[in-house]
LOKE-197356 format. One record per atom (N, C-alpha, C, O): x, y, z. Coordinates in steps of 0.05 Angstrom, whole numbers, plus 5000, padded with zeros to 4 digits. Layout:
N
XYZ;...
end
This chain:
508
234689313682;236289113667;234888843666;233888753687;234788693638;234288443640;235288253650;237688213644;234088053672;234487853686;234787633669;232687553658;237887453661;237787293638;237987053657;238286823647;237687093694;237986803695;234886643701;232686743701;235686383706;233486233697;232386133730;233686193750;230185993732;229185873760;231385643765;232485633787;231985483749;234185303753;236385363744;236785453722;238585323767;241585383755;242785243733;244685353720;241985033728;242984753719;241284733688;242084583669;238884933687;237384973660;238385033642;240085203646;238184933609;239585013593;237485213582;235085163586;238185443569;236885663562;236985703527;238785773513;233985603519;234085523496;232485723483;230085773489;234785883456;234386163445;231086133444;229685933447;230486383437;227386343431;226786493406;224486473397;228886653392;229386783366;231586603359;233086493375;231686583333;232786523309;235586653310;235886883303;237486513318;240486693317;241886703287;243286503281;241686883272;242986933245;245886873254;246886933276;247286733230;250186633233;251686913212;250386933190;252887023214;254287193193;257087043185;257286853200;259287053168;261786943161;263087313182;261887513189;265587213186;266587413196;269987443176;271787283172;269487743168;271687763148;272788103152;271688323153;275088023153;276588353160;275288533186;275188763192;274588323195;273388523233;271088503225;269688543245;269588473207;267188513203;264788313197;265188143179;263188313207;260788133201;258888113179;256888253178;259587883155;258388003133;256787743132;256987523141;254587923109;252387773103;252987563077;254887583061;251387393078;252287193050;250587213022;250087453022;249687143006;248687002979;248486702972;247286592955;249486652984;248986382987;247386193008;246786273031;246785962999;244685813009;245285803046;247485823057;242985773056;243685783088;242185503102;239985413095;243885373123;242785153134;241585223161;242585423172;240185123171;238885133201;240385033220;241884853210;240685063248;241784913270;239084793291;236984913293;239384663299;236484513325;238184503336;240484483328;236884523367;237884523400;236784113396;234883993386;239184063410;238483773412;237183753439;236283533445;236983963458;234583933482;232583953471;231083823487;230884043448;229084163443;226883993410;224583903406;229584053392;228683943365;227584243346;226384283325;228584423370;227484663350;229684903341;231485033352;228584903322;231285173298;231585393314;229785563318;234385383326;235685683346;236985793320;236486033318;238185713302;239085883286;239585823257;237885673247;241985903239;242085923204;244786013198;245686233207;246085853183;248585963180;248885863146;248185663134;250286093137;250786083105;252885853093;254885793106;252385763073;254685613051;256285823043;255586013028;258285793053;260386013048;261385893014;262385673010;261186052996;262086032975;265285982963;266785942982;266485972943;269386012941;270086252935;272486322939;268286442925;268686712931;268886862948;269887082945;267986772966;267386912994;269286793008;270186933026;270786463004;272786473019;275086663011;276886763025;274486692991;277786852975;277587112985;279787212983;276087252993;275187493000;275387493032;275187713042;275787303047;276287213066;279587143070;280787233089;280587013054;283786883061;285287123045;287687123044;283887303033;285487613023;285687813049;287787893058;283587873058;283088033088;285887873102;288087973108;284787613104;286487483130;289487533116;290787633135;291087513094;293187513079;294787793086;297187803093;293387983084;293888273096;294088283119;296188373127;292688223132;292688253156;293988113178;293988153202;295287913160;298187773180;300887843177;302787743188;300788083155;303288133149;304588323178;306788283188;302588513185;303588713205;303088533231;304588603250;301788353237;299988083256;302587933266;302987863289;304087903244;306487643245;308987813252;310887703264;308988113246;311588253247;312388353276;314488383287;308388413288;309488473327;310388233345;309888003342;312088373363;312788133377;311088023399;309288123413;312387743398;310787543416;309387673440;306987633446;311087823454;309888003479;306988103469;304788063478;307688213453;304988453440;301688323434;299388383440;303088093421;300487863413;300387703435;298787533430;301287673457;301187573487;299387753495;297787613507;298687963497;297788183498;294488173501;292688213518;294988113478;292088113465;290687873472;288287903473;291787583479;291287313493;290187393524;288187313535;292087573532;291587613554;288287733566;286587643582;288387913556;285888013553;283487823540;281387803554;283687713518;281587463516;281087263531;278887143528;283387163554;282586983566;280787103596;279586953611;281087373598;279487513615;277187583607;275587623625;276187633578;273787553566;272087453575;270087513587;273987173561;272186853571;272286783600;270686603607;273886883620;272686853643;270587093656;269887063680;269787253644;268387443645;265087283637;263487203654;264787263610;262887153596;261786803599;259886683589;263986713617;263886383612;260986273618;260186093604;258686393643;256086343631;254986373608;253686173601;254886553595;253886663580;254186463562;252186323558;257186413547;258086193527;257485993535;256485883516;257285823554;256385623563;253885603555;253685433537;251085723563;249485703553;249585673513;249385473500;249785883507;250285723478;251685553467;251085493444;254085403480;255685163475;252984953477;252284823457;251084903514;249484733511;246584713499;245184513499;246084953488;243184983474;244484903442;242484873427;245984883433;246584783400;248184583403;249084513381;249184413426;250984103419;249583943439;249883703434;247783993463;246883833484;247383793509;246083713528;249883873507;251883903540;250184003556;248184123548;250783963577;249484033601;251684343612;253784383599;251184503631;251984783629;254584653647;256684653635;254684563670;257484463677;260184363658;262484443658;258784113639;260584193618;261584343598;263884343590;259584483588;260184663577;262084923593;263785033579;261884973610;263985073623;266684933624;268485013609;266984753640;268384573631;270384593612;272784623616;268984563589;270184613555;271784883556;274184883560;270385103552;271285383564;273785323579;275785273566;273785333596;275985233614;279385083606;281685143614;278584923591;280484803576;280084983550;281884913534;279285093544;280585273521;281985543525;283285653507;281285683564;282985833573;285285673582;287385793583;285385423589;288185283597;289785353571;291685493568;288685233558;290985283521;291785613522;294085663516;290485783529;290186023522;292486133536;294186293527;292186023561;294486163581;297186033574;299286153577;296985713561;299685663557;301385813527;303785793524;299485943508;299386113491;301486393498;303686443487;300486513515;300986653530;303386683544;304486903549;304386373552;305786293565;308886263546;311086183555;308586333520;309686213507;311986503495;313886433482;311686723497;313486953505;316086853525;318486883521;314886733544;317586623554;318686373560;320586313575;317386243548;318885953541;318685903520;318085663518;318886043497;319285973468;321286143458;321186253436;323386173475;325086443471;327586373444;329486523446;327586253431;329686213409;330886053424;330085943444;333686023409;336685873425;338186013404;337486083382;340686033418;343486143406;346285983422;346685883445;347686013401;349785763409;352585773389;352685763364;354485813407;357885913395;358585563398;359485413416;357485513361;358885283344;360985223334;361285013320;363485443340;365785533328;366685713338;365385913340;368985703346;370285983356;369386223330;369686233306;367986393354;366986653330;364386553309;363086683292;364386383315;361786253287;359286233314;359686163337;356686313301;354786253318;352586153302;352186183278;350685983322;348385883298;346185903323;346685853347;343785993312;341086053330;338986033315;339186103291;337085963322;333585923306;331986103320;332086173343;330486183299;327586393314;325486113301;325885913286;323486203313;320586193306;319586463288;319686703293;318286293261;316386513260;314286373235;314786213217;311886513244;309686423224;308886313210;310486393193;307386143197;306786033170;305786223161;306886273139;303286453167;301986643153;299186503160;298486453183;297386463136;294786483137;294686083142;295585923126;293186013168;292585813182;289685733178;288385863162;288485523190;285585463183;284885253204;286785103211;282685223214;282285033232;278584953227;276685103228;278784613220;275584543219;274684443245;276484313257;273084453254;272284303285;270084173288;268684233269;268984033300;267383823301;264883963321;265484153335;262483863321;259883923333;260583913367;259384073382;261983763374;261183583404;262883913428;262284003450;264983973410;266684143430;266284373418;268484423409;264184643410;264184833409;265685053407;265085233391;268485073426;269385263439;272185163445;274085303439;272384903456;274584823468;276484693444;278784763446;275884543423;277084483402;278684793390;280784903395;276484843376;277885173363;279885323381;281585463370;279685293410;281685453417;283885263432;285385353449;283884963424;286584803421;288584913399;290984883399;286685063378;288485143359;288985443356;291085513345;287385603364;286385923359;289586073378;291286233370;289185963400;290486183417;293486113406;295086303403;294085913402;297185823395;297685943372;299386123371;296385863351;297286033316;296686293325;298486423314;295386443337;295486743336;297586833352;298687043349;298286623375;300786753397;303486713376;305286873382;304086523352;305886553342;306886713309;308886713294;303986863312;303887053291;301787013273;300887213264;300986833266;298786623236;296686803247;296186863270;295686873226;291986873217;289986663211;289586543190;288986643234;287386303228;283886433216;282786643220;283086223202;280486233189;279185933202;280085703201;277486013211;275985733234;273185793212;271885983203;273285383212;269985333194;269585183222;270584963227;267985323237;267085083248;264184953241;262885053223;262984673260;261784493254;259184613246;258284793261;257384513219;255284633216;252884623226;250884753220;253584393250;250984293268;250684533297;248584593309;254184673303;253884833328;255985083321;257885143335;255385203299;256485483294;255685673311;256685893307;253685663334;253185943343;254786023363;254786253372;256585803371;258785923401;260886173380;261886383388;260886073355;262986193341;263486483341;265786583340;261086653343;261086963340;261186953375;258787023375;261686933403;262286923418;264986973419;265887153434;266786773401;268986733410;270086993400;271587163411;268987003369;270687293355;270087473371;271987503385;267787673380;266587803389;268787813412;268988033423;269987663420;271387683449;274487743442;276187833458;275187663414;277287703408;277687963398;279488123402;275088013380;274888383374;275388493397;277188663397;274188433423;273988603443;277188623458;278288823467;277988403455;280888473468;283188553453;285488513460;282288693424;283888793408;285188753388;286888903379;284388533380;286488353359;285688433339;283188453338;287388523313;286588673300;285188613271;286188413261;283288723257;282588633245;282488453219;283488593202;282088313213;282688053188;284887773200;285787583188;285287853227;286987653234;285687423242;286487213232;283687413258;281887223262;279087113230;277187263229;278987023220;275986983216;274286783211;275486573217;271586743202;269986433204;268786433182;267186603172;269786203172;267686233145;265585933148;266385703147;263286023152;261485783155;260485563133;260785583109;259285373145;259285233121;259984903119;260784803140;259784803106;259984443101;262484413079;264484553074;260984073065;263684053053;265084223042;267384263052;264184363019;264184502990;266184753017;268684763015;265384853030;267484943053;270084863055;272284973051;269384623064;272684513076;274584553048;276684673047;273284413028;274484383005;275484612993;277384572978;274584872995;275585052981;277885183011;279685343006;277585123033;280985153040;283084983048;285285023056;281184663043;284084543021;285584592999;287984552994;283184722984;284484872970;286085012952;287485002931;285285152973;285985592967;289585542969;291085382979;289685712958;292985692953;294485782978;296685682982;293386012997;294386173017;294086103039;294486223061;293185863034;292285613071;294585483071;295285343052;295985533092;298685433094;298285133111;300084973106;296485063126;296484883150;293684913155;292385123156;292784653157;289784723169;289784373187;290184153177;289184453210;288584243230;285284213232;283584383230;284983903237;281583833238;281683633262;283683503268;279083633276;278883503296;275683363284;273783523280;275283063278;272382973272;272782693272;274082553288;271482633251;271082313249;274182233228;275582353211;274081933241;276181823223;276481883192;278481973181;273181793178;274281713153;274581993141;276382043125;272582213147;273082533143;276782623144;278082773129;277582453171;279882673170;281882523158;283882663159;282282283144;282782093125;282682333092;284382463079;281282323091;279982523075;281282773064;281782853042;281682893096;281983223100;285483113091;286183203070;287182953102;289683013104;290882883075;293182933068;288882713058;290582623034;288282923018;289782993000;287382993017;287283292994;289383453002;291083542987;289183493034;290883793048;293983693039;295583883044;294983533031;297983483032;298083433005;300183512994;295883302986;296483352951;296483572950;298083632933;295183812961;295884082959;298984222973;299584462975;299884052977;303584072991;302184203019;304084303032;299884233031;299884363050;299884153083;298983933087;301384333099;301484233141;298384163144;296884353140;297583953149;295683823159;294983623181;294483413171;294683623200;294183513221;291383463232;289883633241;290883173230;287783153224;287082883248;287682643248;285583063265;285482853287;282782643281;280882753269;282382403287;279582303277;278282103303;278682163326;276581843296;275981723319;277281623338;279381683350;275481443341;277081293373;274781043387;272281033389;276480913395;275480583406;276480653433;278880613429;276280713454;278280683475;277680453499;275680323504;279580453507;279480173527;279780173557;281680293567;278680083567;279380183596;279979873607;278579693597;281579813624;282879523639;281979503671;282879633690;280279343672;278679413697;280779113710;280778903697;282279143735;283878943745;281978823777;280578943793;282478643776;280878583804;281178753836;279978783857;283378823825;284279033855;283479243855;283279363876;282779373833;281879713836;279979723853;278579543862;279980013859;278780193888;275980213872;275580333851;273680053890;271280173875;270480383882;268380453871;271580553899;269880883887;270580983855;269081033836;274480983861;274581123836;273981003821;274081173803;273280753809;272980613794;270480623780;270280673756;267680563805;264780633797;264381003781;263381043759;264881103790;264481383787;266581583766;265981793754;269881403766;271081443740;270081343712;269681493694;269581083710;268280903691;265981073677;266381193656;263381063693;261481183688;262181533683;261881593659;262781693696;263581953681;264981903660;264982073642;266181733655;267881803625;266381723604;266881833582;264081483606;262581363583;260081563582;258181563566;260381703598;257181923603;256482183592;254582283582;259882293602;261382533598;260682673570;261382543550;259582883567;258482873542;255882693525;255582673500;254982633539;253482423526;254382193512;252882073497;256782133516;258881993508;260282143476;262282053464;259082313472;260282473448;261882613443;261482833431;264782503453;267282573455;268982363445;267982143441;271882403439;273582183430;275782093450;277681943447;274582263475;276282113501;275081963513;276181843532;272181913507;269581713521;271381443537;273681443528;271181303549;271381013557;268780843531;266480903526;269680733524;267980503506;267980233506;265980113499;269980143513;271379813528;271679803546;272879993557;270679593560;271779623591;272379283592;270679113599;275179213583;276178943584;276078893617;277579013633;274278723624;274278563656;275478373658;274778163647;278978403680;279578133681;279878023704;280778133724;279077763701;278477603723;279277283710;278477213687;280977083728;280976973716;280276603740;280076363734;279876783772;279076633780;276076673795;274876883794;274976453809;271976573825;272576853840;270977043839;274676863852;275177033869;275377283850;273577443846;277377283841;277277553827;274677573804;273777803803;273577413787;271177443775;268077543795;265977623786;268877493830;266577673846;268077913850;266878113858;270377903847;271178173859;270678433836;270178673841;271078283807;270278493773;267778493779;266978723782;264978243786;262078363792;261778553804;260278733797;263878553830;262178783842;262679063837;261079243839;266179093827;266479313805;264779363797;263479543808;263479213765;261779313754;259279383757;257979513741;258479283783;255379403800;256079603801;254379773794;259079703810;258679993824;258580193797;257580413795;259980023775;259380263751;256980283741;256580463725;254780083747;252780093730;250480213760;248080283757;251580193781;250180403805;250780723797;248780873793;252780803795;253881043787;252881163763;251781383766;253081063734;250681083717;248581093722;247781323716;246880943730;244280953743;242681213750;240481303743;244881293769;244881563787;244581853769;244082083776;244881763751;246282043726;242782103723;241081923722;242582353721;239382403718;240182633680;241982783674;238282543668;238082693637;236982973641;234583023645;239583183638;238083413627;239883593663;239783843664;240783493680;241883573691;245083413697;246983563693;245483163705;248483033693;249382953671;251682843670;248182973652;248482803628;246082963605;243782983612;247183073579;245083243564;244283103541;244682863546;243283153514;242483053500;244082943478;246482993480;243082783454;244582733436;244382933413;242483093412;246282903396;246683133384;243683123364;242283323369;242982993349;240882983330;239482723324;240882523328;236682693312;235682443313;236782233301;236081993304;238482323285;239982103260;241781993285;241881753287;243282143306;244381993320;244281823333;245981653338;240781873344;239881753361;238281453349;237681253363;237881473328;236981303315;240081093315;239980913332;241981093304;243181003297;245080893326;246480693323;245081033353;245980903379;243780653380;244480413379;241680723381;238780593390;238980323368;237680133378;239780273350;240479953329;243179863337;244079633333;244280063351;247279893354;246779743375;247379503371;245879793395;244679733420;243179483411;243979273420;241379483397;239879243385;241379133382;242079003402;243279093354;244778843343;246578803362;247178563362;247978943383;249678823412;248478583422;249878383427;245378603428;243578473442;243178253414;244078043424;242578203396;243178053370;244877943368;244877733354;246978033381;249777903373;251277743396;253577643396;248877743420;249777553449;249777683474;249077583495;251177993467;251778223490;248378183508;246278133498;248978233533;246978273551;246878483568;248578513586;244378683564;243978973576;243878983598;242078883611;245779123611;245179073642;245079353657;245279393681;244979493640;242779873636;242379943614;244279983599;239979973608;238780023592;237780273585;235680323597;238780473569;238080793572;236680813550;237281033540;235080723536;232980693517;231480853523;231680933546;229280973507;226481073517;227081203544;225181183560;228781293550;228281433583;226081633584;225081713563;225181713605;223981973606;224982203613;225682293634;224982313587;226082653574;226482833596;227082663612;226682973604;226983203621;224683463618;225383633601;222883513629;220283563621;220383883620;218183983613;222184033625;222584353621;223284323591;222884523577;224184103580;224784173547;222784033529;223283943507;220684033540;218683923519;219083583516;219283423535;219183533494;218483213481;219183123451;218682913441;220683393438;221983493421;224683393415;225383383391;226883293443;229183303441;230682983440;229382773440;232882993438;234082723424;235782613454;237982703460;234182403471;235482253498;235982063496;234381913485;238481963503;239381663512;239981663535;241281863541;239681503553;240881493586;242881243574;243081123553;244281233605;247481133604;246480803599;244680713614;247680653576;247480463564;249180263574;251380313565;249180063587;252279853584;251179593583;249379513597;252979403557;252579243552;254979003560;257478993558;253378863569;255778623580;256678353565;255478273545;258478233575;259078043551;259278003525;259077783513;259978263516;261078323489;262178113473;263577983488;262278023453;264477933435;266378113425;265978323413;269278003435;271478193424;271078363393;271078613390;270878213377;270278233351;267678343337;267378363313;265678433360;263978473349;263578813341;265378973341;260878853336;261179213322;260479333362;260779563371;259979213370;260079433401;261979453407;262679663418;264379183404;267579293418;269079343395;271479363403;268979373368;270379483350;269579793337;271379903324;267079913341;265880093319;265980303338;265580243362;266580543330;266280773349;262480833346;261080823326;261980913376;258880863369;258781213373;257181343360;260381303390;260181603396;257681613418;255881733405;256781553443;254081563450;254781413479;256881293482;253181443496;253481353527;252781103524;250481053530;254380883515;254180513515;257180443522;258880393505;257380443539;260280193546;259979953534;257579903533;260879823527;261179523524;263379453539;265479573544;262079093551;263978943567;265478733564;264478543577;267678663551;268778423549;270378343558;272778413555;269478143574;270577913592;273277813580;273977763556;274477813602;278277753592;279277553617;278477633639;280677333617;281977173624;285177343640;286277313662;285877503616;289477563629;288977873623;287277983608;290977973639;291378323623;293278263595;292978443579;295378013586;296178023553;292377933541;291678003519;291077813554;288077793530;286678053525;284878073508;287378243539;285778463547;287878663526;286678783508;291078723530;291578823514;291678783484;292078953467;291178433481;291678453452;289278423435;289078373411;286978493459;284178593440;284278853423;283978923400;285279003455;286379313451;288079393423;287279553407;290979203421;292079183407;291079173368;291979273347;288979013375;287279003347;286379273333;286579313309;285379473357;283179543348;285679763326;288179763329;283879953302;285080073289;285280353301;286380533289;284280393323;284380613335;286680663358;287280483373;287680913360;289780923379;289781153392;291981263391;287381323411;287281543422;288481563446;290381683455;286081343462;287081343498;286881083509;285480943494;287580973526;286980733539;287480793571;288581023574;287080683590;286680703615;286780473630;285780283618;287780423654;287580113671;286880243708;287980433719;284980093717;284180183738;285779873764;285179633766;287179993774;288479793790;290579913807;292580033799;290179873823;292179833857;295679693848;297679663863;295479653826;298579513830;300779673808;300679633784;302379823819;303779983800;305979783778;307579883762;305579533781;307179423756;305879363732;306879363709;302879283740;300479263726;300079583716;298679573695;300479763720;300180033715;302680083692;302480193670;304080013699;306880033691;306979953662;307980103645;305479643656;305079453645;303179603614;304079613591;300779703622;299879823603;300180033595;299080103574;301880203610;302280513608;305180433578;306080593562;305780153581;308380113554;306879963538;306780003514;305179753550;304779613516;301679763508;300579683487;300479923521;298080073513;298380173488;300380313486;296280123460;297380273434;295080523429;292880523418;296380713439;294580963442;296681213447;298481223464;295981353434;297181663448;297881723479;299881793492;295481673484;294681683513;293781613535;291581503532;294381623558;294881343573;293581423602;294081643611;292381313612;291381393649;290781143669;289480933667;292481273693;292281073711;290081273734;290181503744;288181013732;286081083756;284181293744;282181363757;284481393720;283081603711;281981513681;283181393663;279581603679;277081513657;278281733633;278681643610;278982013638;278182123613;281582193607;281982413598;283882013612;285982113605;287282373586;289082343570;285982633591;287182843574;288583003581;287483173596;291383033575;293783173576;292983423589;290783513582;294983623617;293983803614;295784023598;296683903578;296184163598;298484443583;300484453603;299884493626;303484403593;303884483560;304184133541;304684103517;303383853569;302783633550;301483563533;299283513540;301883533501;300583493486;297583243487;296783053500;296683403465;293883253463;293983093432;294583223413;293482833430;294282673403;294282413417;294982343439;292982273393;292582043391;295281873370;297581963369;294381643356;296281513341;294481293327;292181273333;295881073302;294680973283;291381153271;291381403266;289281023269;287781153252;285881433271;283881533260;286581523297;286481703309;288182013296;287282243292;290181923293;290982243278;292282183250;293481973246;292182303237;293282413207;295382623210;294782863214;298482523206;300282773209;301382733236;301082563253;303483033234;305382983249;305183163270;303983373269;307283033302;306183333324;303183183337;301882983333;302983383352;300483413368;299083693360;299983873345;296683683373;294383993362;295484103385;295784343378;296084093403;295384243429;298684293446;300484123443;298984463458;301984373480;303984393463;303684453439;306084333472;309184433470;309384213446;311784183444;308084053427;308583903408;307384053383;308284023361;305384223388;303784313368;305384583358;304684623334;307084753366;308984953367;310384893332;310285063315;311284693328;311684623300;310884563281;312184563260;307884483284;306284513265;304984803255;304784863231;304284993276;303785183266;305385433262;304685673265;307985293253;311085563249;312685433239;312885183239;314385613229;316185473212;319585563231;320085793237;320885413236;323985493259;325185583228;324785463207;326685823231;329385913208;331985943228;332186003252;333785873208;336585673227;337985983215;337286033192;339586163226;341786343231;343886303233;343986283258;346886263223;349286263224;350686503221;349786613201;352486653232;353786893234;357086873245;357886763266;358287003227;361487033233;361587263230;360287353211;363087443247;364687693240;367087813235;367488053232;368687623233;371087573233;373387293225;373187093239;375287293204;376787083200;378186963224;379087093242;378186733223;379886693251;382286513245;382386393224;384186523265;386786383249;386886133244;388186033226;384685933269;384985633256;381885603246;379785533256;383585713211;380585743195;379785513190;381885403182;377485303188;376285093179;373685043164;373185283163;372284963156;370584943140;368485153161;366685283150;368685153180;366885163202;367485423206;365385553207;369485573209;371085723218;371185933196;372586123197;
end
């Protein structure tokens, strides 16, 4: 038997053949006619694989399979398609190296996170699962002899676009839920990291789900657009950039269709003079790192307030310990690459004009030195933080997506929230501090979805929803958790009498 593991545990394992992308339609893996794009390992800079422009023919040939195939899909009961969850999430804990490695050889992650990711897409999976018995209807005697009760059931044929940075864990915020409540989802995912994608089906074939209910049609815009669409896309949720999902939700809803379109994010973190510098150094820094900062739960602000000597040495030495803790992060084993050079180009000027615009570097992850098992090929930034920000400027207003904190100096926690307050983004915010009224304080006037005390990457676990607010989501509900249940189903309301009764009333 081949030995697939490596001299280092911690190595990312970068294909050495060319992984062909196929579209996946009616159980089956088909070939395309149309034009095909390349993918690069951002450890590397070199082509692991090719995935096709899925045509509008080929979607239709795709959302027909899927159309059939939710009719008998949507008619078993919840138990049955629990069933089949069940068994996939034993899959992915079966295979979770395996996927891991290809999550971090096509987005940059390092293999811890990429597990990680996995992980939170079996959390969704199990609360999926979970949903046989706590999604049980209601019934209710509204009237002597009159009864009224709701089921759940289906939209039919579903769709989900996903973004480069989360592989695995996005798609199955949405995958396990629309299939546990009957839908046939069609996943485009991102054209920069399509190869986790035949993993995921491959695991869903294997635990039985039957054919045309799942499938992927690969591909870019001319993609998205044809299942905005397609007439038989009932709902299609996106997770990316702002002005994209801006985009996605005024086509998806002139087409009368359920759209829920999650996009950027500014987030803020409230560094108070009392917080605990462990958790503080080592929260801070994992959350701006985490990913290479290429996530939309990143830390990106870190408002410092201080407003006397005392507390302005007590925020210094805070921020030593976050910019000690960064420090520490070594490339290629805590912290992985950026996604592609356009990215890296474009972190690497923002960073400039910060420093242009007054901000002063006080880590500098520029030019680092690469990680030398992946060549000289690949796209690095080490952990960036810039101090003395201007509120207003493009480091504390612009989502940069990339490991740079910016720091701006605040007088009060109201100067700190009503920077926050400005920004047009509303995902997560965070306050690190010892005093639960001060906790208290931002957890109400914080303008974000999502909120954490003492903790960098505030994300919901199951069945708490995951959603942001203002130019963070498009639409209504949450993607994830006991909020997202109504976006992807429609409730039908039941009334039943069997009998006249003597104090007859409208009701009666």
């Amino acid at each position: 038997m081949k030995n697939n593991t490596t001299a280092n545990p911690n190595q990312v394992e970068i294909p050495k053949e060319v992984i062909v992308c196929e579209n996946y339609c009616a159980g089956e893996w088909t070939s395309s006619k149309s034009s095909t794009f390349e993918i690069r390992s951002p450890y590397t800079g070199s082509v692991i694989g090719n995935a096709p422009e899925t045509s509008v023919q080929e979607l239709d040939r795709i959302v027909a399979a899927a159309t059939k195939a939710q009719r008998e899909w949507g008619a078993a009961s919840m138990k049955e398609r629990a069933q089949v969850l069940f068994r996939f999430r034993d899959i992915l804990l079966r295979d979770i190296k395996k996927i891991a490695q290809r999550i971090s050889s096509e987005c940059g992650k390092t293999l811890s996170e990429a597990e990680a990711e996995v992980f939170k897409g079996i959390e969704v999976t199990e609360f999926a699962v979970s949903l046989q018995n706590l999604d049980v209807g209601g019934r209710l005697e509204v009237s002597r002899g009159v009864f009224c009760e709701y089921r759940r059931e289906p939209l039919g044929v579903v769709a989900g676009v996903t973004p480069f940075n989360f592989p695995a864990m996005v798609p199955m915020w949405m995958i396990p839920i629309a299939l546990a409540l009957g839908d046939a989802f069609v996943w485009k995912p991102s054209d920069k990291t399509p190869l986790t994608s035949k993993l995921l089906a491959d695991a869903l074939a294997e635990a039985g789900l039957p054919k045309g209910v799942f499938s992927i049609a690969h591909g870019g815009r001319t993609t998205v657009e044809a299942i905005l669409d397609h007439p038989d896309v009932k709902a299609i949720g996106f997770v990316g950039s702002t002005d994209v999902a801006r985009a996605i939700y005024r086509r998806g809803t002139q087409n009368l269709k359920r759209v829920l379109a999650l996009g950027g994010a500014k987030n803020h973190i409230f560094l108070m003079p009392d917080a605990d510098p462990m958790l503080t150094g080592k929260g801070v820094a994992d959350s701006f790192t985490g990913c290479a900062g290429q996530r939309c739960m990143a830390a990106s602000v870190l408002c410092a307030i201080a407003s006397t000597d005392g507390e302005r040495a007590a925020i210094d030495k805070l921020v030593g310990a976050i910019v000690e803790s960064a420090r520490s992060i070594t490339l290629g084993d805590r912290m992985g690459a950026i996604i592609s050079s356009d990215s890296l180009k474009r972190l690497e000027a923002a960073i400039a004009k910060a420093e242009a615009d007054g901000a002063r570097v006080i880590l500098d992850g520029r030019k680092p030195k690469a990680p030398s098992a992946y060549g000289s090929g690949g796209h690095w930034l080490g952990p960036t933080i810039l101090d003395n920000v201007k509120p207003g400027s493009e480091a504390a207003v612009e989502e940069l997506f990339g490991p740079v904190l910016s720091i701006v100096r605040c007088a009060t926690l109201s100067e700190a929230l009503a920077i926050q307050a400005k920004s047009k983004y509303g995902n997560a915010v965070s306050v690190f501090t010892q005093n639960g009224g001060v906790a208290d304080e931002v957890s109400r006037q914080g303008r974000a979805g999502m909120v954490g005390v003492n903790i960098g990457v505030p994300v919901p676990r199951e069945p708490f929803s995951f959603g942001g607010v203002l130019d963070s989501k498009y639409g209504h509900g949450d993607i994830t958790g006991v909020h997202s249940l109504d976006f992807w189903s429609n409730i039908k309301k039941i009334t039943t009498k069997w009998a006249v009764q003597k104090d007859w009333s409208w009701m009666g």
